[in-house]
C-alpha positions as CSV (number, residue, x, y, z in Angstrom):
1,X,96.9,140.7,159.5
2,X,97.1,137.4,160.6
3,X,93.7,136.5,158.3
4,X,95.9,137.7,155.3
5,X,98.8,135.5,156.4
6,X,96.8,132.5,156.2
7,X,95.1,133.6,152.9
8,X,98.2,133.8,151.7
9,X,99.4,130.3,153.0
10,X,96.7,128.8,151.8
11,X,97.0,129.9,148.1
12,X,101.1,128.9,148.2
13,X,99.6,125.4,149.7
14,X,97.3,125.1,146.9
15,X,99.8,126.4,144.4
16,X,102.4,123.8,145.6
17,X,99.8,120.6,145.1
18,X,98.9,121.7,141.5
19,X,102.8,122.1,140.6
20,X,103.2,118.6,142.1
21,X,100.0,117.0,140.1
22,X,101.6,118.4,136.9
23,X,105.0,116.7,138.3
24,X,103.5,113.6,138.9
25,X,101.5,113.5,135.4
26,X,104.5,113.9,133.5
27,X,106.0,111.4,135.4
28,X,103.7,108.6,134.5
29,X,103.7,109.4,131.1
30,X,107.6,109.0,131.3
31,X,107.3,105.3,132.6
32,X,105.2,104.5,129.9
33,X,107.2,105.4,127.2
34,X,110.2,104.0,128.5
35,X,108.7,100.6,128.8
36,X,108.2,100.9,124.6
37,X,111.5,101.9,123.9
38,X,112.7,101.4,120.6
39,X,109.0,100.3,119.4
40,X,107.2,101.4,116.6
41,X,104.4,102.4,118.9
42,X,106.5,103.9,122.0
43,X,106.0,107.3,123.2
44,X,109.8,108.7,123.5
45,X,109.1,108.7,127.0
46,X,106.7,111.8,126.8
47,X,104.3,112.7,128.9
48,X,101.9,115.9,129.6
49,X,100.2,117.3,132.0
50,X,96.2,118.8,132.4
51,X,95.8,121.3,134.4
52,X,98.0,119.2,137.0
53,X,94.8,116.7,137.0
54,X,96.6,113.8,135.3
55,X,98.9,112.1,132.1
56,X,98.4,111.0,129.4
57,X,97.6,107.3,129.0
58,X,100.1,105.2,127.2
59,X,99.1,101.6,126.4
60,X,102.6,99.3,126.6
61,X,103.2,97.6,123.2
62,X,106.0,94.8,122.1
63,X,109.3,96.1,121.7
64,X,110.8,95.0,118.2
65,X,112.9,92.2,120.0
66,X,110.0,91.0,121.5
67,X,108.2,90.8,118.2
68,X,111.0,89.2,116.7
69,X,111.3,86.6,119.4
70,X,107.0,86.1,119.5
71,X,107.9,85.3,115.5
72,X,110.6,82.9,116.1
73,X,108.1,81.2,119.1
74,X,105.7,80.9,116.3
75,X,107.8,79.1,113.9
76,X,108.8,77.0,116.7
77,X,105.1,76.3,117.2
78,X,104.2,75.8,114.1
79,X,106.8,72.9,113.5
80,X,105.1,71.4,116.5
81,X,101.7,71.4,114.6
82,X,103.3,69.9,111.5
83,X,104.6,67.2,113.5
84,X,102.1,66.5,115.4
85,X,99.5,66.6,111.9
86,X,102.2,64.1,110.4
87,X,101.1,62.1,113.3
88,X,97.9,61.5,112.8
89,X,98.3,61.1,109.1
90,X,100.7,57.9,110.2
91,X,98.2,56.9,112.9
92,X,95.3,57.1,110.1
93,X,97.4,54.2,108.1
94,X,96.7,50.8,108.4
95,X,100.4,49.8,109.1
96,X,101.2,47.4,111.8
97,X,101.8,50.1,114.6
98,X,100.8,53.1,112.9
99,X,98.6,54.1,115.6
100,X,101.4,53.6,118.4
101,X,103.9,55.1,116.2
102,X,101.6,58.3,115.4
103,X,100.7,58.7,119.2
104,X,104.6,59.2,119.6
105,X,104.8,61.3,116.8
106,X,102.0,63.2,117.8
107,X,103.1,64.2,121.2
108,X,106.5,65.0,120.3
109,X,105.3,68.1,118.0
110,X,103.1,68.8,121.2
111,X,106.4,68.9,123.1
112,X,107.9,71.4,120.3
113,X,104.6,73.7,120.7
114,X,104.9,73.5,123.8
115,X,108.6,74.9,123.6
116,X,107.5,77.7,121.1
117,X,104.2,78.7,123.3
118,X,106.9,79.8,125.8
119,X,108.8,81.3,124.1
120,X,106.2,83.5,122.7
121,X,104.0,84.2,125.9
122,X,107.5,84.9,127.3
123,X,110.6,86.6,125.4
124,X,107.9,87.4,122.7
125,X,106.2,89.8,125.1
126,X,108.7,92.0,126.0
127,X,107.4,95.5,126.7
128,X,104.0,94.3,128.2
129,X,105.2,91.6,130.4
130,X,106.7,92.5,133.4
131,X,108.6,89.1,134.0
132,X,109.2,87.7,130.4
133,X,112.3,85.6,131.0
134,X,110.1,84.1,134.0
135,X,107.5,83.2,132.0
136,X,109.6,81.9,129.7
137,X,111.3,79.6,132.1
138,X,108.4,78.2,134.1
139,X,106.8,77.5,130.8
140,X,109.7,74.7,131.0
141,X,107.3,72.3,133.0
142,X,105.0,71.8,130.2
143,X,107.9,71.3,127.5
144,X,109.1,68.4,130.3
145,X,105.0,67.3,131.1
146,X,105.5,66.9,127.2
147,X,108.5,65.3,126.8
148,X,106.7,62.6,129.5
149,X,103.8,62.1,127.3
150,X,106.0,61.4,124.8
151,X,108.1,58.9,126.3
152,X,104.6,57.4,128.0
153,X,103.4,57.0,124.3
154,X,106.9,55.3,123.3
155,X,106.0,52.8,125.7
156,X,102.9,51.7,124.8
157,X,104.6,51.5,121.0
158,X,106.8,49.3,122.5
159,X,104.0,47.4,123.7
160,X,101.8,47.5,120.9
161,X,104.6,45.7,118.6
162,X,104.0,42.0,120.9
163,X,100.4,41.9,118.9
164,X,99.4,40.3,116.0
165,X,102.1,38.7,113.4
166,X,104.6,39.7,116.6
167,X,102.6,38.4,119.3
168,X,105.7,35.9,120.7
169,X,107.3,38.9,121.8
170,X,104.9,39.8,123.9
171,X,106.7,38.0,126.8
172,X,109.6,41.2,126.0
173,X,107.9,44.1,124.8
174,X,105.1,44.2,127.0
175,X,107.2,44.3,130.5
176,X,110.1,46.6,128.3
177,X,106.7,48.9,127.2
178,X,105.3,48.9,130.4
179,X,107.9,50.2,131.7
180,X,109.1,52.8,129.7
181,X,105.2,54.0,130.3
182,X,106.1,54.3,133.9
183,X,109.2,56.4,133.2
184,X,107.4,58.9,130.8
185,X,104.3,58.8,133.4
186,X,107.1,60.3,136.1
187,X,108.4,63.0,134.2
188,X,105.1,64.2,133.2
189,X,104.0,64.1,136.6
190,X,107.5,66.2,137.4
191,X,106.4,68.7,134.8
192,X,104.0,70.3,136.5
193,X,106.6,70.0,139.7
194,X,108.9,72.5,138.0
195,X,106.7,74.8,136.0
196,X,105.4,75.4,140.0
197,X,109.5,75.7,141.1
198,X,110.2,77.7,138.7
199,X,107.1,80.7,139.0
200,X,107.3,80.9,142.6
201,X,110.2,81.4,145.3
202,X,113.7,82.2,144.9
203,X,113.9,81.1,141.0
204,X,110.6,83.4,140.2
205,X,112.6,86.7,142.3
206,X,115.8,85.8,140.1
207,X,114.2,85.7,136.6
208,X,112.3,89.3,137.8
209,X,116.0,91.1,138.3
210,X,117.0,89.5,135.0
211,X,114.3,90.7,133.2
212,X,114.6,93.9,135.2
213,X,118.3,94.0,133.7
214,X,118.1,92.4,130.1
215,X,115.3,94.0,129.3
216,X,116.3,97.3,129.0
217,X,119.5,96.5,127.5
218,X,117.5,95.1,124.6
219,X,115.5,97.9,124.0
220,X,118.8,100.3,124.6
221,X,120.2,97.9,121.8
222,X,117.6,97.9,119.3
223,X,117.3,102.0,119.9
224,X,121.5,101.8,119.2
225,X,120.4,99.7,115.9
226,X,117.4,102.0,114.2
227,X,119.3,105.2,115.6
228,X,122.4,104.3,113.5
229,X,120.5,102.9,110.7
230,X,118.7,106.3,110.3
231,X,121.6,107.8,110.1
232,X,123.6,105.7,107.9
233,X,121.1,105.5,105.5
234,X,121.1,101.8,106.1
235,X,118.3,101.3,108.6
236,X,115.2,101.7,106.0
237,X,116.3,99.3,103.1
238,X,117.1,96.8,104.9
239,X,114.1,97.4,106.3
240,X,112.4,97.3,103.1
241,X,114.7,94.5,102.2
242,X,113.6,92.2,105.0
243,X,110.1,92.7,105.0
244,X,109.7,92.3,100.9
245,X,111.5,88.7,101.6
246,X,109.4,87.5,104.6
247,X,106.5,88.7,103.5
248,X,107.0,86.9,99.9
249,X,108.5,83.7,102.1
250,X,105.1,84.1,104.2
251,X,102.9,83.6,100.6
252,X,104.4,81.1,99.9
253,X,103.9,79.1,103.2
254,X,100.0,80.3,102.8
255,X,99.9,79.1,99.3
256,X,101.3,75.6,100.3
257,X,98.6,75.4,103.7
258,X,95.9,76.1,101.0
259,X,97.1,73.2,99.0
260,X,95.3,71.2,101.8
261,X,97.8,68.3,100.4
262,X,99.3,65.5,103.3
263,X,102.2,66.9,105.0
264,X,103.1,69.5,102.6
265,X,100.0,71.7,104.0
266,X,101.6,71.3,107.3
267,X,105.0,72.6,106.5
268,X,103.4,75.7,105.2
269,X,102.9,76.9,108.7
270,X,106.1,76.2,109.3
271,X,107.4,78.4,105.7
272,X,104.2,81.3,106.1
273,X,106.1,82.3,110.3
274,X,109.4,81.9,109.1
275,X,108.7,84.6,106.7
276,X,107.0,86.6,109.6
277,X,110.4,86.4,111.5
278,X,112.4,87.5,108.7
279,X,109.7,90.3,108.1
280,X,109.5,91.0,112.2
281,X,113.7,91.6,111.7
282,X,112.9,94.6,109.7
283,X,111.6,96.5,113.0
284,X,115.0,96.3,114.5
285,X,117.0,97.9,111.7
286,X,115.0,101.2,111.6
287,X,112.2,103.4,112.8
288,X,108.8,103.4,110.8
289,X,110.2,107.6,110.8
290,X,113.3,106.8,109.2
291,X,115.0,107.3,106.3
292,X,113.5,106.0,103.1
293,X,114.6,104.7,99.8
294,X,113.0,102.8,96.9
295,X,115.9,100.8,96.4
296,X,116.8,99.1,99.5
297,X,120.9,98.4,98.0
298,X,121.0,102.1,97.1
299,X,123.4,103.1,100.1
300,X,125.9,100.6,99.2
301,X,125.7,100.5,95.4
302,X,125.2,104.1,95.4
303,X,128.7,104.4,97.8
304,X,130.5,101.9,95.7
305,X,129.5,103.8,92.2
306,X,130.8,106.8,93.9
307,X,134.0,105.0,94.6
308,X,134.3,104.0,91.0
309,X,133.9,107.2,89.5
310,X,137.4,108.2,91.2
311,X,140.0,108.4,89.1
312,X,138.3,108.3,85.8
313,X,139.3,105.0,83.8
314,X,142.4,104.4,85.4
315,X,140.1,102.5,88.4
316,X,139.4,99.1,87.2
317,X,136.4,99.0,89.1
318,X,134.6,102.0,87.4
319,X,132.5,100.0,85.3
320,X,131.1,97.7,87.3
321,X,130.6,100.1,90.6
322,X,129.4,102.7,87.9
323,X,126.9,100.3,86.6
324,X,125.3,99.6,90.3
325,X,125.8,102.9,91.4
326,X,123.3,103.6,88.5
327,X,121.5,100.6,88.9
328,X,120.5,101.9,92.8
329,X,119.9,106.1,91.7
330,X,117.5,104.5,89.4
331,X,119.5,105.6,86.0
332,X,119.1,103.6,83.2
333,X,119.2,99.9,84.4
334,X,115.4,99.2,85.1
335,X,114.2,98.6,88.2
336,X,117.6,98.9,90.2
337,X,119.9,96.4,91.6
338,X,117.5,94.1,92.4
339,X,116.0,93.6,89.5
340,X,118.0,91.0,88.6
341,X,117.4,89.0,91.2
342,X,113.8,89.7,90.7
343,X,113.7,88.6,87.1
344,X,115.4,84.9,88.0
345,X,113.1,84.5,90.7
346,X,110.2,85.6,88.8
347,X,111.9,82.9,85.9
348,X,112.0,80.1,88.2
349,X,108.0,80.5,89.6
350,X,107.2,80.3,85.9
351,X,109.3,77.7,85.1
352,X,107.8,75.6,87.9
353,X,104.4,76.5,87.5
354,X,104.1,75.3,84.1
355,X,106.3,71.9,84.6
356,X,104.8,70.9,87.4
357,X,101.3,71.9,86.0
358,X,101.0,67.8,84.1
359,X,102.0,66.4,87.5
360,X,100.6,64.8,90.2
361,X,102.1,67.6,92.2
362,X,100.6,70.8,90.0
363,X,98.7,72.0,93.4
364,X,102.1,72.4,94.8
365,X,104.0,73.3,92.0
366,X,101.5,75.8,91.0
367,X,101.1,77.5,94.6
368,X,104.8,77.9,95.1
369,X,105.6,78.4,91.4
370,X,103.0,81.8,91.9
371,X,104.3,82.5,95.2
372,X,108.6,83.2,93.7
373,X,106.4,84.8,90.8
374,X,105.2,87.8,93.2
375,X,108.1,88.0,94.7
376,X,110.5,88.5,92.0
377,X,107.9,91.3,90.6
378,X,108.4,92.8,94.3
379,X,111.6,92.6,93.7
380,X,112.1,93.6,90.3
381,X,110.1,96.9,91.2
């Protein structure tokens, strides 16, 4: 009797551990998703069990605010490399000062790099890091180590300008220079001071509970935002909308980089991750599952065609409202309420295309004047 009792003990005990392996698999697989919530990639917090042997692996991904904010930290650090190119083109002169001047220029675009790397290592990793807003703020020492580079290069301009043509002011701007050196020296030193401060100790369990806060709220937010744009209707052409502007903003900044012209090659950079932002926006407004539309004004021209139609002629408003109610159900105006829009922008790239194409400036012209080109035929689609 007593051998059966503990067979019987046994089995329950064995029993009990599967049902908690299962338990605990679905758990982990819970976690997971909920650190991608409101990504493109998340899992909805799911999670399954095998055979109570383990879950399913979920690999964390950005969150659409983090993408958004690792875009913005790019056009940040893009300007940075603009700047910073536009130095050494001024350095490369044979100005008096040039070189002093483009060291300065120089290192102030690092400092702005700086600022945008970050942002984007930071705030532009939320949903794989577990600290963003800490990362974000201890990456403040190298903006400052930056800031003193840039005022130790200011000084050495000011001492540059005693030489040559200038050189009785030596007597002033080479004491004046060599001090301002000393200051900018300092403050770079501090730099790496404070990024240390500000990853460790009190400040580094601080930015944890506010990332352990915000963070969530951001993704609850941007959950709130598709969730609501699915439902409205809204959420996919704007969507659409957003990511047919950035990515036609984004050709053009390539087109002008492959200009390889002084300067202007720089700004594209700048132009090609604004138009990432502006595409990286669209994530926020709906889920890759949502609602769909070819013509991302449909919901609103198609609501205010419906509010025309009231009433017969007696609503002024019939015939315009009509006409972009029509315009968005694809009637008989071609290519829907954008097409307008489309066809001046695809006037304009042809109109500067072919004036600019006897200029000195026909690589530029032409790169930009084909860039609006493609876009107004995105749009006019």
């Amino acid at each position: 009797m007593k051998t059966i009792q503990r067979g019987t003990l046994v089995s329950a005990a064995l029993a009990g551990l599967l049902v908690l392996g299962g338990c605990a698999s679905s758990g982990s697989g819970d976690m997971s998703g909920t650190t991608g919530s409101g990504g493109s990639s998340a899992n909805n917090g799911g999670g399954s069990g095998s055979n109570g042997s383990g879950g399913t692996t979920t690999t964390a991904s950005t969150t659409p605010t983090g993408d958004v904010a690792n875009k913005g930290g790019g056009v940040l650090t893009a300007t940075g490399g603009a700047v910073s190119g536009l130095g050494s083109t001024i350095g490369g002169s044979n100005l008096p000062g040039a070189s002093g001047l483009g060291n300065v220029v120089d290192n102030a675009g690092k400092t702005v790099s700086a600022l945008g790397t970050g942002v984007q290592s930071g705030l532009g990793s939320i949903g794989t890091n577990p600290n963003p807003i800490g990362t974000t703020v201890s990456s403040t020492g190298n903006v400052v180590t930056q800031v003193g580079n840039t005022v130790d290069a200011t000084g050495g301009l000011v001492s540059s300008l005693g030489t040559g043509p200038l050189q009785p002011l030596s007597p002033v701007t080479a004491p004046v220079g060599g001090a301002v050196s000393q200051v900018g020296q300092a403050v770079a030193g501090a730099g790496g001071t404070l990024g240390t401060a500000l990853s460790t100790g009190p400040v580094e369990q601080v930015t944890q509970q506010l990332s352990s806060t915000v963070v969530p709220l951001t993704s609850q937010v941007t959950t709130a935002t598709q969730t609501l744009g699915n439902a409205t209707g809204l959420g996919a052409p704007a969507t659409n909308l957003l990511q047919t502007v950035g990515g036609g903003v984004a050709n053009v900044g390539t087109s002008l980089t492959a200009t390889n012209a002084p300067v202007v090659s720089g700004l594209g950079g700048v132009v090609t991750a604004t138009g990432n932002t502006v595409a990286a926006l669209g994530g926020v407004t709906s889920t890759p599952g949502g609602a769909t539309s070819a013509n991302p004004l449909a919901p609103i021209t198609g609501a205010l065609g419906g509010v025309g139609s009231v009433g017969g002629g007696s609503n002024p408003l019939g015939s315009v409202t009509g006409a972009l109610g029509g315009a968005a159900g694809g009637g008989t105006t071609a290519g829907g309420a954008t097409a307008p829009v489309g066809s001046l922008v695809t006037t304009v790239g042809t109109s500067l295309t072919s004036t600019g194409a006897a200029t000195p400036l026909a690589p530029v012209t032409g790169a930009v004047g084909g860039a609006l080109t493609t876009v107004g035929g995105a749009l006019h689609h």
